[in-house]
C-alpha positions in Angstrom: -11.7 -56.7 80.7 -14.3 -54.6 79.5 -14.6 -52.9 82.4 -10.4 -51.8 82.0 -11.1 -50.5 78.5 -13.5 -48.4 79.6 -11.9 -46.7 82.5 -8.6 -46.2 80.4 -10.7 -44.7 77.5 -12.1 -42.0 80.4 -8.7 -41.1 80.8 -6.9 -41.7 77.2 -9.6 -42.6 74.6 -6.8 -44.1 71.9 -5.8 -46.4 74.4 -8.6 -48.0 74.8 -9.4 -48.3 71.3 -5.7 -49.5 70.7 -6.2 -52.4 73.4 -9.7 -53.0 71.5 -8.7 -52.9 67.8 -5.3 -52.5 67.7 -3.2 -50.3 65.1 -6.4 -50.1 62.7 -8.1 -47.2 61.4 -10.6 -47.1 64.1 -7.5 -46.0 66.2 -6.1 -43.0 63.9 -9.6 -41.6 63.5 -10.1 -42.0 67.7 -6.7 -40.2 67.8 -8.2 -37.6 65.5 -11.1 -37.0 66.9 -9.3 -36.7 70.4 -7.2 -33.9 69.0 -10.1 -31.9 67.6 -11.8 -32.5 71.7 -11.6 -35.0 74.0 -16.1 -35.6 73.9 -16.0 -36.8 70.6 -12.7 -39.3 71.3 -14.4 -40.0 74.3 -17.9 -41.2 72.7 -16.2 -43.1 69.9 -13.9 -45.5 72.3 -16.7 -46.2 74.3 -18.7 -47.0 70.9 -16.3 -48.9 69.8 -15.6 -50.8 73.3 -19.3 -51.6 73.5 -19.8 -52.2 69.8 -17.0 -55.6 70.1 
């Protein structure tokens, strides 16, 4: 399942921190970082995909 997270969070980093976390704060701050460029978003869902 892992695996899934991953590939959607190379394509939409919230999602796969929404399918990780859920609607916690880990997801507005991914969604934030997203906006302000899609690296950072990017190297926080996998963080926090690994991390769990």
């Amino acid at each position: 399942m892992d695996i899934l997270r991953i590939i959607l969070s190379v394509l939409l980093p919230p999602v796969g921190v929404l399918l990780q976390v859920g609607l916690t704060g880990h997801f507005f701050l991914n969604i934030l970082l997203t906006l302000l460029g899609y690296i950072p978003g990017l190297i926080h869902a996998i963080w926090i995909i690994a991390r769990r």
